[in-house]
DOLUMDO-229275 format. One line per 8 residues: for each residue x, y, z of C-alpha. Coordinates in steps of 0.25 Angstrom, whole numbers, plus 5000, padded with zeros to 4 digits. Each point is the difference from the previous one (the first is absolute). Example, Ala and Ser with C-alpha at 12.3 -4.5 7.8 and 13.67 -1.06 7.14 Angstrom:
% residues 2
5049 4982 5031 ~ 5006 5014 4998
END
This chain:
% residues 407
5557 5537 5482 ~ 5013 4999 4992 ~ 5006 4988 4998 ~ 5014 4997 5004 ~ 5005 4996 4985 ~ 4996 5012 4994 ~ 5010 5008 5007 ~ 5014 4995 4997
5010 5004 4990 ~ 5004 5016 4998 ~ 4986 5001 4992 ~ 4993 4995 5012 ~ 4996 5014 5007 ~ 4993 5005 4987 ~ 4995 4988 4997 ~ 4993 5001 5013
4995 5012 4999 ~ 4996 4995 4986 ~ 4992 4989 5007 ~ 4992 5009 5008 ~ 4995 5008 4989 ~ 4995 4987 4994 ~ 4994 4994 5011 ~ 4993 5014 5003
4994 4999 4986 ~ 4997 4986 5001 ~ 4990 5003 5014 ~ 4994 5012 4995 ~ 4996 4993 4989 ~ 4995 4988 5008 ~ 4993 5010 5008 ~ 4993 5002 4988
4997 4984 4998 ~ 5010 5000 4987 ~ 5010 4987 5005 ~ 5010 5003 4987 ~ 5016 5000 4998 ~ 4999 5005 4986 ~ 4992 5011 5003 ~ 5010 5005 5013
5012 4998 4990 ~ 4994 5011 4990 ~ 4996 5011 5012 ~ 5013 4996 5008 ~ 5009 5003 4986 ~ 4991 5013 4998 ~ 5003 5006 5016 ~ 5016 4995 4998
4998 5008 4986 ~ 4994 5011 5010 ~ 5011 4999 5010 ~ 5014 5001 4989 ~ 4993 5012 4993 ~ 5009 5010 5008 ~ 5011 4991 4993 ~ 4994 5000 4987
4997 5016 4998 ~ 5014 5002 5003 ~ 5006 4990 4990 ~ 4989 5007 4990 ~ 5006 5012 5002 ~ 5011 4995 4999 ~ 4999 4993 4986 ~ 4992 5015 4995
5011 5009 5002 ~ 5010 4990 4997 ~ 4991 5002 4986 ~ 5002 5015 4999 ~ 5014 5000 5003 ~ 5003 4987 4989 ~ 5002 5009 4988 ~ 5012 5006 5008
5006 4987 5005 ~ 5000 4994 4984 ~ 5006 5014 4997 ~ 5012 4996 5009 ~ 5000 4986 4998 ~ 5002 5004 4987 ~ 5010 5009 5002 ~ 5010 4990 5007
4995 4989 4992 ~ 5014 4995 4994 ~ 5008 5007 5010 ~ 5005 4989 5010 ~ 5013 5008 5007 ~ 4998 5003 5014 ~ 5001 5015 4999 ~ 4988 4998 4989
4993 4989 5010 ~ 5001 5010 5012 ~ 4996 5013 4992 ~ 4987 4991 4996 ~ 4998 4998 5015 ~ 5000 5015 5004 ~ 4989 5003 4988 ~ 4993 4989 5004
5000 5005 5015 ~ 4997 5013 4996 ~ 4988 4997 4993 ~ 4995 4991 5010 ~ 5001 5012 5009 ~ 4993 5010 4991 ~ 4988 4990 5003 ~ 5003 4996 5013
5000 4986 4997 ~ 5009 4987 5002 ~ 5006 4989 4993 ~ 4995 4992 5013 ~ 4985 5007 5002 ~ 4994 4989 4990 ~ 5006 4988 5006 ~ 4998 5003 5016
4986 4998 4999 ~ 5000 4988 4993 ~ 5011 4995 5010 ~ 4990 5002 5011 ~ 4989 4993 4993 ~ 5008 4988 4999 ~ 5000 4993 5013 ~ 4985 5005 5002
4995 4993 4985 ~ 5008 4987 5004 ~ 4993 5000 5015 ~ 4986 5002 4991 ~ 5003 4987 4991 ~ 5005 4993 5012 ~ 4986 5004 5008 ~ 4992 4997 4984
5008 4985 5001 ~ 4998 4997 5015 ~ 4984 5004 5003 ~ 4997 4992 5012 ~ 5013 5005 5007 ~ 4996 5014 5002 ~ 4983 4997 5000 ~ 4998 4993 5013
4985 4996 4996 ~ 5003 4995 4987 ~ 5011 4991 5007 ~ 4991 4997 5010 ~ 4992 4993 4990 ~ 5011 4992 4994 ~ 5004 4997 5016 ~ 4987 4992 4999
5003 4992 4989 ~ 5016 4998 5002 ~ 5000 4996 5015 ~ 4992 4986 4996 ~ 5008 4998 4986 ~ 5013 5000 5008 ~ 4994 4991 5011 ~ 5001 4988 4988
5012 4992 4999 ~ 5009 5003 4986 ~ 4991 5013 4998 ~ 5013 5009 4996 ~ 5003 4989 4988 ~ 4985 5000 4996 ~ 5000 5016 4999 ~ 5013 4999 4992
4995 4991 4990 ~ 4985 5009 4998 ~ 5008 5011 4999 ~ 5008 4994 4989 ~ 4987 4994 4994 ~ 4993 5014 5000 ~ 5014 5008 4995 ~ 5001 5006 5011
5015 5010 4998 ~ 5011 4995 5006 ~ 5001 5014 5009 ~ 4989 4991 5009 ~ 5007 4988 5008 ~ 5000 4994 5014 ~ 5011 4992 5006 ~ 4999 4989 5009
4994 5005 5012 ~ 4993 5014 4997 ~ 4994 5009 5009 ~ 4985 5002 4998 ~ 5002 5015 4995 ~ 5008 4991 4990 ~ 4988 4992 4997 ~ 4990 5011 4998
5008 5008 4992 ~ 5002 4986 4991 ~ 4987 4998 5000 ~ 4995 5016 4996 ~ 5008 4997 4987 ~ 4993 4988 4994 ~ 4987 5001 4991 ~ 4986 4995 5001
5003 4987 4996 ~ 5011 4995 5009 ~ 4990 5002 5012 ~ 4993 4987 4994 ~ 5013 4991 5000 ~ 5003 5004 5013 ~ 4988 4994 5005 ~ 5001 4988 4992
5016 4998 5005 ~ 4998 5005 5012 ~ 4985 4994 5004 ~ 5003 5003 5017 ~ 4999 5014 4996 ~ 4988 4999 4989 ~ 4990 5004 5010 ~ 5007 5013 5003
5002 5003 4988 ~ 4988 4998 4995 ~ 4992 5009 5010 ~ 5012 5011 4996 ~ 5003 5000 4986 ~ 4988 5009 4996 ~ 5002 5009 5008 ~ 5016 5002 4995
4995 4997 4987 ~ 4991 5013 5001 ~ 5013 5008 5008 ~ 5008 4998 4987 ~ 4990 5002 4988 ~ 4999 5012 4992 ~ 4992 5005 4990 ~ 4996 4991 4986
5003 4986 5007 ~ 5015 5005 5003 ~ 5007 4992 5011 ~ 5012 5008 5005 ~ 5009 4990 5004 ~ 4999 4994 4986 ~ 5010 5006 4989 ~ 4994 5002 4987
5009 4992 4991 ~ 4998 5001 4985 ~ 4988 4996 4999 ~ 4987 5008 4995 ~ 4993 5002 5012 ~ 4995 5013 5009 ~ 5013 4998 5006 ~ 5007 5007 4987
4993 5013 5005 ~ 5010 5003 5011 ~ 5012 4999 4992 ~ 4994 5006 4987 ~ 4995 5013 5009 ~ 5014 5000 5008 ~ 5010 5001 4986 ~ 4989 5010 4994
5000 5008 5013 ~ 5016 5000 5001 ~ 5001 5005 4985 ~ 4990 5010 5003 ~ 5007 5004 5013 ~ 5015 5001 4992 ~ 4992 5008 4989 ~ 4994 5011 5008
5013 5002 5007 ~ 5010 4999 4990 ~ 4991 5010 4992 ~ 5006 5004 4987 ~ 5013 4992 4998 ~ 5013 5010 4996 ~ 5006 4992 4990 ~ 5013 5010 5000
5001 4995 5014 ~ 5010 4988 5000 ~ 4991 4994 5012 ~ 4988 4998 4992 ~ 5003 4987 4993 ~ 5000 4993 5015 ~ 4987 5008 5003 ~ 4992 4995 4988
5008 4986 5004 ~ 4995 5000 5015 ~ 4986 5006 4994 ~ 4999 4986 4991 ~ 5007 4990 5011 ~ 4993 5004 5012 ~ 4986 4996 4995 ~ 5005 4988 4995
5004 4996 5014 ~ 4989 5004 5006 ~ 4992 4990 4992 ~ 5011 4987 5002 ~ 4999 5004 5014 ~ 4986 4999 5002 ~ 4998 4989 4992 ~ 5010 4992 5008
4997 5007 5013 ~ 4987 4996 5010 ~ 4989 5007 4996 ~ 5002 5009 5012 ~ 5013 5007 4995 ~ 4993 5001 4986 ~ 4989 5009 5008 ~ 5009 5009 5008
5011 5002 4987 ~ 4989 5003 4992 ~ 4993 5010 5010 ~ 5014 5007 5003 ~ 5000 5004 4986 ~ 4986 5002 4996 ~ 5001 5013 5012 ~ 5015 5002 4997
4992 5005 4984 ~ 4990 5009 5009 ~ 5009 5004 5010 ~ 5010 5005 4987 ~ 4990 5005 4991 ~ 4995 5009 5012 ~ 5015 5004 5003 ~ 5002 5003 4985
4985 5009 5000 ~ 5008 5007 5014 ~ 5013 5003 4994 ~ 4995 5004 4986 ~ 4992 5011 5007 ~ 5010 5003 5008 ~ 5010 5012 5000 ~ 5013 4992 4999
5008 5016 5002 ~ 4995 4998 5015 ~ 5002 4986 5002 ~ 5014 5001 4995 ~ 5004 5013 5007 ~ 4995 4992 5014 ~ 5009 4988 4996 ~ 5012 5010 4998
4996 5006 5013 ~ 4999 4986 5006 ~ 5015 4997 4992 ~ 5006 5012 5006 ~ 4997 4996 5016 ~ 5006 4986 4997 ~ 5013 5006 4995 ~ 5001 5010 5010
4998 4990 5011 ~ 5010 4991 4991 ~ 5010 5011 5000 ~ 5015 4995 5000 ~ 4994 4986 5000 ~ 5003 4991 4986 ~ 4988 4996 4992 ~ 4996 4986 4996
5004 5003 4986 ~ 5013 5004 5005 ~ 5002 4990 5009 ~ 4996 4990 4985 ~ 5012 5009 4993 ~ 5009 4998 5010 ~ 5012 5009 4998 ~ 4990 5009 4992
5007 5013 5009 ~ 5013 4997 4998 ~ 5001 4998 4986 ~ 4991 5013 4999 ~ 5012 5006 5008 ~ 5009 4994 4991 ~ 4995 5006 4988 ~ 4998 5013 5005
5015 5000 5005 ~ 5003 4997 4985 ~ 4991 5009 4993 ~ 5006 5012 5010 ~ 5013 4996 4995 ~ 4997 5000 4986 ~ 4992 5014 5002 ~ 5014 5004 5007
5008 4996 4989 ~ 4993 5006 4987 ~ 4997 5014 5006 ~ 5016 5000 5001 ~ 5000 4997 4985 ~ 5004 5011 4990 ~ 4988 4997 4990 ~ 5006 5011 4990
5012 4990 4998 ~ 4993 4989 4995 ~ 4997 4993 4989 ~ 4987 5008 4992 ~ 4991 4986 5001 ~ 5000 5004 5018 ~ 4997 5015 4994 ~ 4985 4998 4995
4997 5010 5010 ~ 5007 5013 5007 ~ 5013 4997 5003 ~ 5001 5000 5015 ~ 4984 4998 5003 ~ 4995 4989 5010 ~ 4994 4993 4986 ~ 5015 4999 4994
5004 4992 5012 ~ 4988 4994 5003 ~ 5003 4995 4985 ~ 5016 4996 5003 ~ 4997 4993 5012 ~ 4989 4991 4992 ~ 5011 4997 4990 ~ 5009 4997 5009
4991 4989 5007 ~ 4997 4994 4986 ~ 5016 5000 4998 ~ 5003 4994 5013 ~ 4987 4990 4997 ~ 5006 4997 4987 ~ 5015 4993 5005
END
C-alpha cells in the first residue's frame, strides 16, 4: 500500500518507487523480528547506492580520462590565456574540440550523470524526511495513536505548542484542519519526550498512548540510546557520532576522488575549496537535522569512500589505451548520427559558423593578396627569407596585420 501523498509533485514517481524499496527492506527485516527505521534507512541507502552505480562508473570514467587528457587542456588554455579576440576564442574552441575528440570525450559527459542523479537524490531525501508515508506498517502504528489525539478538542494548537516546546524544525507544521496523514507524519517527527506531554495535554488519548508508545519508541531507536527523530544539537552526547562519522566520511569521499590535486590546474583551488566545505555542511546538517537524516548522509558517504576507493583500485589496473579507444569509438557513432546537426557547444557559441566563415573569407583574401606581392621590391626587414618563398609572405602579411592593428 502506497499512500496517496506520497505521489505528488514531478518527484512523486521516483519517490514511489523509492518508497517501495524501503518498505520491502522494512518487511524483510520484520520478517526477521528486527521492527527498526534506523536500520532500513542504512540498507535502503546501500541498494540506491547499488542501483545509481551504472550512473556512477560512467562519471568515473569520465573524471579518469578527463585526467589523462588535463595536461593537454592546461597547454591550450595556456596558449589562449590572454588572447580575447574572437578569432583567438574560436581557434581555442577547434583545439579544445579536437582534443576532446582524440579522447572521445565531452565537455557535457561529467554533468549528464549528475543531472540524472538529481531528481532521484531529492526523491531519497524526500522518502528519508517522510517515513510513515512510504512504510504502510509503520504508519499503521502511528494511525493507532493519531486517530484518538485528533478525536480531543484544540488538539491541533496542543501539538503546535509540544512541538514548539521540543524544537521541533519549522519544516514540521499542521494547519487548522489537518488530514490524519498530516498527523502522523507530525507526530513521526517529535522525540521521546513529547509523547509524555501529549498525554498530560491531551489526557482522552493517554491510554492510547500509553499502550503504543513503546512500541514507537522501539520503531525509532538506534544504536547507543540514539532516538532518530531527535536532532543531535551541540551537545556531548552519542548523538555527535552521526554527524562526526558523516563530515569524516565526506572528506574522505572528496579525497579518494579528487586524488592528487594538479595545482597547475586553475580548477584546483575550488576542488580543495569544496573538499573543506563540504564536510563542514555535512556536520551543520546533521547536527541540525533529525537523527534520521544524519544516518542516511552519513551512510551515503561512508559507501560513496568504498564504492571510490574500489573504482579507483579498477581504473588504476586498468588499461586506460582501451577504455579510451572505445569511448572515441563511442564519440565517432554519436557524430555520425549527429551529422549536419549543430552541437550543444555550438548552439552555446551561437554564430560560431559564421564567424569561422568569416574569417576564413578574410584570411583567403589576405593569402590572395600577398602571393600577388613582388617580395624582391620590398623593403630588406620582409626579406629575412628567400625573396618570393611562402615564408617571405607569410612574414608581410603578419606585418601588415600588426600595421593595420597599430592605426
Amino acid at each position: 500500500m502506497m499512500l496517496a501523498s506520497s505521489s505528488g509533485g514531478i518527484l512523486g514517481p521516483i519517490a514511489m518507487l523509492l518508497g517501495h524499496i524501503i518498505e520491502w527492506i522494512y518487511d524483510i527485516l520484520e520478517m526477521c523480528g528486527i521492527q527498526n527505521i534506523g536500520l532500513s534507512i542504512i540498507l535502503f541507502t546501500l541498494v540506491t547506492k547499488i542501483i545509481l552505480f551504472p550512473l556512477t562508473l560512467n562519471q568515473q570514467r569520465f573524471t579518469k580520462v578527463n585526467q589523462i587528457m588535463q595536461p593537454e587542456m592546461n597547454k591550450i588554455q595556456k596558449k589562449y590565456r590572454n588572447k580575447r579576440d574572437q578569432a583567438s576564442m574560436l581557434k581555442q574552441q577547434e583545439e579544445m574540440n579536437a582534443l576532446y575528440e582524440k579522447y572521445g570525450a565531452s565537455p557535457t559527459s561529467g554533468c549528464l550523470p549528475l543531472l540524472i542523479q538529481m531528481p532521484i537524490l531529492l526523491a531519497l531525501y524526500r522518502v528519508v524526511m517522510d517515513i510513515p508515508t512510504y512504510i504502510p506498517k509503520v504508519y499503521e502504528a502511528y494511525e493507532v495513536v493519531a486517530k484518538p489525539i485528533m478525536a480531543q478538542g484544540g488538539y491541533v494548537k496542543t501539538l503546535q505548542g509540544i512541538g514548539k516546546a521540543v524544537k521541533l524544525t519549522s519544516r514540521y507544521t499542521l494547519d487548522a484542519h489537518p488530514a490524519v496523514s498530516d498527523v502522523v507524519s507530525y507526530l513521526s517527527h517529535l522525540p521521546n519526550e513529547a509523547w509524555d506531554m501529549i498525554a498530560q495535554k491531551l489526557p482522552g488519548a493517554a491510554d492510547v498512548i500509553s499502550a503504543n508508545v513503546d512500541q514507537l519508541m522501539h520503531m525509532n531507536d538506534f544504536v547507543f540510546g540514539i532516538n532518530i527523530t531527535q536532532s543531535p544539537g551541540f551537545r556531548i552526547s552519542a548523538y555527535l557520532l552521526i554527524p562526526i562519522i558523516a563530515a569524516g566520511a565526506q572528506y574522505l569521499s572528496a579525497k579518494v576522488s579528487m586524488g592528487n590535486i594538479d595545482d597547475s590546474n586553475p580548477a584546483a583551488a575550488t576542488s580543495k575549496n569544496m573538499m573543506m566545505f563540504m564536510p563542514i555542511m555535512s556536520f551543520v546538517m546533521c547536527v541540525t537535522l533529525p537523527a534520521a537524516i544524519g544516518i542516511y548522509w552519513a551512510a551515503s558517504a561512508a559507501f560513496q569512500v568504498i564504492q571510490q576507493v574500489c573504482l579507483n583500485l579498477y581504473y588504476d589496473r586498468a588499461d586506460m589505451d582501451k577504455i579510451i579507444e572505445k569511448q572515441r569509438k563511442k564519440y565517432a557513432k554519436k557524430k555520425a548520427k549527429k551529422k549536419g546537426k549543430p552541437s550543444l557547444t555550438d548552439k552555446l557559441m551561437g554564430t560560431a559558423e559564421t564567424a569561422d566563415a568569416q574569417a576564413g573569407q578574410a584570411s583567403n583574401s589576405k593569402v590572395k593578396s600577398a602571393a600577388n606581392i613582388n617580395t624582391k621590391n620590398l623593403d630588406a626587414k620582409f626579406n629575412s627569407t628567400k625573396g618570393g618563398s611562402i615564408a617571405s609572405k607569410a612574414n608581410i602579411v603578419k606585418e601588415l596585420d600588426s600595421k593595420k592593428g597599430g592605426n
